[in-house]
C-alpha positions in Angstrom: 1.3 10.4 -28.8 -0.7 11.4 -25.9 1.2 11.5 -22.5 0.0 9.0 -19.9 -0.4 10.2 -16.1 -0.2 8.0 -14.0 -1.4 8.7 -10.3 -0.7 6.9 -7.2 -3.4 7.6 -4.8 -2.9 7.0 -1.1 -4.8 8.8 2.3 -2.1 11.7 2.8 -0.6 12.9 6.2 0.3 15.8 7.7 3.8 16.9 6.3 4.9 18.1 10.3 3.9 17.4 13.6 1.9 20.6 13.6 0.1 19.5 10.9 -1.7 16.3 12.8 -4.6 18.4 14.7 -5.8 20.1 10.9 -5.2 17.0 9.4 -6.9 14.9 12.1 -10.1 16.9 11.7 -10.2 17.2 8.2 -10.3 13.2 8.8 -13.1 13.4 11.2 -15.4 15.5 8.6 -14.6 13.3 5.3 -17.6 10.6 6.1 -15.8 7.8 4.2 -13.0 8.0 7.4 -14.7 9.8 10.2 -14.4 7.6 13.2 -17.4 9.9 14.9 -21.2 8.7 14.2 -22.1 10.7 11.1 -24.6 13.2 13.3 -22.1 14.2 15.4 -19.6 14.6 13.1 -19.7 18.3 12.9 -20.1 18.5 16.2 -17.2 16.5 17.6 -14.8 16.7 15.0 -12.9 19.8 16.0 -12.6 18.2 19.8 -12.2 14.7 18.9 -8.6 15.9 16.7 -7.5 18.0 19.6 -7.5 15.0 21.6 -6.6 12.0 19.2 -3.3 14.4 17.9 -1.7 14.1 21.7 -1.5 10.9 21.0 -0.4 11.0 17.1 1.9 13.9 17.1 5.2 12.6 19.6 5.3 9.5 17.1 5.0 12.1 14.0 7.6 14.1 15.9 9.7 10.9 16.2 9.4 9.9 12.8 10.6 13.7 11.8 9.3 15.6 8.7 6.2 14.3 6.8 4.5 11.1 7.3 5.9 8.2 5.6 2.8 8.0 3.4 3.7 11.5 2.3 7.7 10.6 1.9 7.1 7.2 0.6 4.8 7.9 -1.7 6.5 10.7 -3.2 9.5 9.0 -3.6 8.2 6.2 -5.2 6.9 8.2 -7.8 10.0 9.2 -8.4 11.2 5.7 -9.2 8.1 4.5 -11.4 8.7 7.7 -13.3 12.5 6.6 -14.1 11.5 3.7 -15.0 8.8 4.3 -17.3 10.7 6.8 -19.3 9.2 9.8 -21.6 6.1 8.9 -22.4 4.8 8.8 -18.7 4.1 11.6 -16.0 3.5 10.4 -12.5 1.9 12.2 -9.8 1.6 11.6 -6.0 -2.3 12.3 -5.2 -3.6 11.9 -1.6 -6.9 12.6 -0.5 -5.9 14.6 2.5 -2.8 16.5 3.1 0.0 16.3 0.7 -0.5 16.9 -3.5 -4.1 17.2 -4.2 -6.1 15.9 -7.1 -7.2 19.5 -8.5 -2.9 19.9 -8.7 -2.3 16.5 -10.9 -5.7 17.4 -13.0 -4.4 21.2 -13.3 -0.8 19.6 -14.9 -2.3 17.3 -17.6 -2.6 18.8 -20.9 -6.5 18.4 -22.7 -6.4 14.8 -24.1 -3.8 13.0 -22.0 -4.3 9.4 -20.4 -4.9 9.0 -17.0 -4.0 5.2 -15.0 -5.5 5.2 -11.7 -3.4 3.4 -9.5 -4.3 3.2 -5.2 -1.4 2.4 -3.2 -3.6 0.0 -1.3 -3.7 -3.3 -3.1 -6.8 -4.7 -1.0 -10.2 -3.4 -1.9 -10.0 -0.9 1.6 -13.2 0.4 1.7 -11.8 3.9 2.5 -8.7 4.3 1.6 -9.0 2.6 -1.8 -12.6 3.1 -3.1 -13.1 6.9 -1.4 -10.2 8.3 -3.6 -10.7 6.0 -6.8 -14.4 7.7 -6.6 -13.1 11.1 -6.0 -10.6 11.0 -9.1 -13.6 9.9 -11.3 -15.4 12.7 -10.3 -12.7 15.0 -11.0 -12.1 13.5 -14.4 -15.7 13.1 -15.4 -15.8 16.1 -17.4 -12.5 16.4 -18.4 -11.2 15.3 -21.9 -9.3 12.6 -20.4 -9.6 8.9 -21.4 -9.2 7.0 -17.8 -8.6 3.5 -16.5 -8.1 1.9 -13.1 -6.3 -0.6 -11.5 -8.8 -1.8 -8.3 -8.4 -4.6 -5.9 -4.5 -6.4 -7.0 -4.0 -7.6 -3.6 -3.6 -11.3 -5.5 -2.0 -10.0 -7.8 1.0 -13.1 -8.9 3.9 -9.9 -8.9 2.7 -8.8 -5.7 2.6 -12.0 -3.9 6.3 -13.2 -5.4 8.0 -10.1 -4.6 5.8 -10.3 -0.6 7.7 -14.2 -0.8 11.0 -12.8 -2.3 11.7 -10.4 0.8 10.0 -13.0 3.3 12.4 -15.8 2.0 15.1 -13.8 2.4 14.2 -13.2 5.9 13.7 -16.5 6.3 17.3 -17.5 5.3 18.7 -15.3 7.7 16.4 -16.8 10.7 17.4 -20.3 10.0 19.7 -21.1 12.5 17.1 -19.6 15.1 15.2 -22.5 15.1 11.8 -22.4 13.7 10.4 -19.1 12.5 6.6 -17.8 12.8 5.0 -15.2 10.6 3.2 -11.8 11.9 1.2 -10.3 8.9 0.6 -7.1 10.5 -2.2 -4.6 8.7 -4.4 -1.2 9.5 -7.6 -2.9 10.6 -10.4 -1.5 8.7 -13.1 1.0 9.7 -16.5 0.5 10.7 -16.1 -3.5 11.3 -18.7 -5.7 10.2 -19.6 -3.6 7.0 -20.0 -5.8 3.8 -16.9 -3.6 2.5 -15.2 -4.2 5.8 -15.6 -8.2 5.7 -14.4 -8.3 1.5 -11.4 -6.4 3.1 -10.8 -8.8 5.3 -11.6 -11.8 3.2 -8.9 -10.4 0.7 -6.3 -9.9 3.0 -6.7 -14.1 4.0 -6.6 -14.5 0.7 -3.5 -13.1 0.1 -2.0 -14.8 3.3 -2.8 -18.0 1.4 -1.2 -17.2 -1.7 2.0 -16.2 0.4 2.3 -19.2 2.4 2.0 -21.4 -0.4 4.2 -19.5 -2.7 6.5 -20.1 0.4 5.6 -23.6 1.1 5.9 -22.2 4.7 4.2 -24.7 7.4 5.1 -23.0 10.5 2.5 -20.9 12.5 1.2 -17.8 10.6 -1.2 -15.2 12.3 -3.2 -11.8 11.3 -2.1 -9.0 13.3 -3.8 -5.7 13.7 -1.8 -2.3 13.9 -3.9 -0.3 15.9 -4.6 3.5 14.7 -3.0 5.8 17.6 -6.2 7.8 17.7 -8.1 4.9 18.6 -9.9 4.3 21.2 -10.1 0.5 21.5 -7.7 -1.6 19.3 -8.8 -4.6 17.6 -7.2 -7.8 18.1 -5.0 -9.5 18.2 -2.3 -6.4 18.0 1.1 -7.4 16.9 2.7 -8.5 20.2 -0.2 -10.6 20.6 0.1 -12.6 17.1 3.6 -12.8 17.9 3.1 -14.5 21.7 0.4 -16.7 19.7 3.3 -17.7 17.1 5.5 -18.5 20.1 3.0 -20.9 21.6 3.0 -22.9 18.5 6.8 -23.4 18.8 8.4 -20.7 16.9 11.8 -19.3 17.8 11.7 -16.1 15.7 9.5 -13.6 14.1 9.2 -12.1 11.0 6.2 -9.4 10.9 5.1 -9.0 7.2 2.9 -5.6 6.3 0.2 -5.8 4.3 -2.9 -4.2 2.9 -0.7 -0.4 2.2 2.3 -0.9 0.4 3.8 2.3 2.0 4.7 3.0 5.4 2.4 4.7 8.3 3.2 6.3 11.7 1.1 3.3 13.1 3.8 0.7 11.5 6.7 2.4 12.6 5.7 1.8 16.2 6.7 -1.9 15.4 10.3 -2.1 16.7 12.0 -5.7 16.6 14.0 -4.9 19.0 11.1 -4.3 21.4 8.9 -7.4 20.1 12.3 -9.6 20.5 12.4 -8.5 24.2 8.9 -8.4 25.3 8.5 -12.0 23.7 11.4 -13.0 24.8 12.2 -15.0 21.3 15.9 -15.4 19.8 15.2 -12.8 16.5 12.6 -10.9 14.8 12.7 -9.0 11.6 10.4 -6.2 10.5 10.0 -6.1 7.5 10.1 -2.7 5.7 6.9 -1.5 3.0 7.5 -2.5 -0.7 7.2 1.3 -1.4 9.5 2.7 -2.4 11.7 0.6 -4.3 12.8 -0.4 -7.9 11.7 -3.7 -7.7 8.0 -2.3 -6.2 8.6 0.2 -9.4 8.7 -2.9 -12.0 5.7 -4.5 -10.8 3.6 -1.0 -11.0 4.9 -0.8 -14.6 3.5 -4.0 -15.8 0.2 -3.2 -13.9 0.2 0.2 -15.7 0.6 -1.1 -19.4 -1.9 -3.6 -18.5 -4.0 -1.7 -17.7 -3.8 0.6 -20.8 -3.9 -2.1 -23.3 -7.3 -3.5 -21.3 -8.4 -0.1 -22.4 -7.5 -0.2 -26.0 -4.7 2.4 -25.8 -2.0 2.0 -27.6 1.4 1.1 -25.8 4.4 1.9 -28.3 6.4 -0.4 -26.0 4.5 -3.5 -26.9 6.0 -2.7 -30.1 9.5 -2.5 -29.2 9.0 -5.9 -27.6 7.7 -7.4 -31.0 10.5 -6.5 -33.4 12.8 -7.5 -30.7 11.8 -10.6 -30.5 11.0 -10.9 -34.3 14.8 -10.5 -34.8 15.4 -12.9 -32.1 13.5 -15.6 -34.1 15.2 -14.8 -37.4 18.6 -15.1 -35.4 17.2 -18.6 -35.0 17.1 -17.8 -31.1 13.5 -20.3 -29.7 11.5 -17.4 -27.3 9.2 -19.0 -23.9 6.0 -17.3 -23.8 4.9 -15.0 -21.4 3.7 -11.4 -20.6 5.3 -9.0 -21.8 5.7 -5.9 -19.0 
C-alpha cells in the first residue's frame, strides 16, 4: 500500500530576525509576490528589503524565533500526522524560507501519493496558486500520482469550526452589551487584478456563510491587516473596522482572521488590549489562527481522504468504516447517513 504525503504549503518566513532582509529580497525577486514593478525588480529588490526589514524585523524580534507561519505550520503537521496514523507522511513545504519542496520530493519513495493541501483556504492569488503551480512542476515528472485541494474557503468544516470559536467568544461577551465582528485578513496583492477581486469575492462569501451559521445580526466589517513593509495600507485597517462596529452600537469586539489559517507577524500586531483602549469599548477578543490545533487537524483529514477517493485511490479507512457499521446493522443498531471522514 503506497504511502500518502501529504504537504501543507504556506509562503515561509524567515526562521530569525536576521533572516528578514534575505528573506525579504528573495520576496521582491519571486514575480508572483514582488511588490516592485516587474522592470525594476532586479534593480530595486536588494534596496527595497534593506528598507522594508527595519520595519519587519523589531516585530520578528518581538515575536522571537521563527515566524509563526514557520512555527505554526510545522506544528500542525505534527498533529495531522498523529492523527492520520501510518499510512500518511506529512511535510511542511513553504515557498520561501523554511522546508523546501526539492526536501519533501527528495523523502518520498518512487510511486507514493501526493495530496496538495495550501494553508490558505481562499483562492490567494499568490500565496495559494504560486506554490500549488510550483509543486506541480516539481511533481510533473516524477512517478507520483497527485491531487489537490484548491479554493475550501466555503468549505461547511471550515465555516462550523470559524462559528464554533466565534460563538464561544460570543458567550463570554454577552454581558458586554452588544458585540460587533472584525474579520481581519492580509489584503491581497496587486488590487484590482481579476485574481485579486475572486479573492475578495470569496472572502465575502465566507463572511456570509459565518454570519448565518451564527444567526449573528449585529454589525460585521472587513478589516485589512496591513503588510509592515508596505507602503500605504489598504482600508479600512483593524482599528478602523472596529471604530465602524462601534458606531453601529456595539459594546465589544471580537476580530476573526481569515483567508490564512496560520498565524503572521502582521496578525500578531493585533493586541486586544490595545484595540479595547484606543476604542474605548468594554472587551475585545482576538481570536487566535485555527492552525495548529486537533480540531483544525480533523477537518484537514476529511479534506485529505476526499480528496484521494475524488482521485480513485484507494482509502483502506473507508473500509474500516464499512464493516463497522455493517456489524452495527446486524447488532440491529439504525445508522444516520453522512460522510464518512
Amino acid at each position: 500500500m503506497p504511502t500518502t504525503h501529504i504537504w501543507l504549503l504556506d509562503r515561509g518566513g524567515p526562521e530569525d530576525a536576521a533572516g528578514v532582509q534575505p528573506w525579504l529580497e528573495t520576496l521582491a525577486r519571486d514575480p508572483s509576490t514582488s511588490p516592485l514593478p516587474g522592470w525594476m525588480v532586479f534593480l530595486l529588490a536588494w534596496v527595497w528589503s534593506h528598507w522594508a526589514a527595519r520595519r519587519v524585523a523589531p516585530v520578528c524580534r518581538r515575536i522571537g524565533g521563527a515566524a509563526p507561519q514557520l512555527s505554526d505550520t510545522r506544528e500542525q503537521a505534527r498533529i495531522l500526522k498523529q492523527l492520520l496514523g501510518r499510512r500518511y507522511a506529512v511535510h511542511p513545504v513553504f515557498r520561501h524560507g523554511g522546508e523546501s519542496m526539492a526536501a519533501a520530493l527528495a523523502a518520498m519513495p518512487s510511486g507514493d501519493q501526493v495530496v496538495l493541501l495550501p494553508l490558505h483556504p481562499q483562492r490567494h492569488p499568490a500565496a495559494t496558486r504560486a506554490a500549488l503551480d510550483d509543486a506541480w512542476r516539481r511533481l510533473s515528472d516524477a512517478d507520483h500520482p497527485t491531487a489537490e485541494i484548491e479554493g475550501w474557503g466555503n468549505e461547511p468544516g471550515l465555516v462550523a469550526l470559524l462559528a464554533r470559536r466565534t460563538r464561544e467568544a460570543l458567550i463570554d461577551l454577552q454581558k458586554h452589551g452588544p458585540t460587533g465582528l472584525v474579520l481581519a485578513a492580509a489584503a491581497p496583492p496587486r488590487p484590482g487584478s481579476a485574481a485579486a477581486d475572486a479573492y475578495l469575492a470569496e472572502l465575502a462569501e465566507t463572511a456570509t456563510h459565518l454570519r448565518d451559521h451564527l444567526h449573528f445580526r449585529g454589525p460585521v466589517v472587513q478589516a485589512w491587516v496591513p503588510a509592515l513593509s508596505d507602503t500605504v495600507a489598504p482600508t479600512p485597517d483593524p482599528l478602523t473596522a472596529v471604530r465602524i462596529c462601534t458606531a453601529k452600537g456595539a459594546r465589544s469586539i471580537i476580530v476573526v482572521p481569515l483567508g490564512c489559517t496560520t498565524s503572521w507577524p502582521e496578525l500578531r500586531t493585533i493586541q486586544a488590549t490595545d484595540i479595547q483602549l484606543q476604542a474605548q469599548l468594554s472587551a475585545v477578543h482576538v481570536l487566535p489562527p485555527l492552525a495548529p490545533s486537533p480540531d483544525f487537524a480533523r477537518l484537514l483529514a476529511q479534506l485529505i481522504r476526499r480528496a484521494e477517493r475524488g482521485a480513485g485511490w484507494h482509502v483502506p479507512e473507508d473500509d474500516l468504516r464499512q464493516h463497522v457499521e455493517n456489524e452495527l446493522r446486524a447488532a440491529g443498531h439504525r445508522l444516520v447517513a453522512g460522510e464518512a471522514s
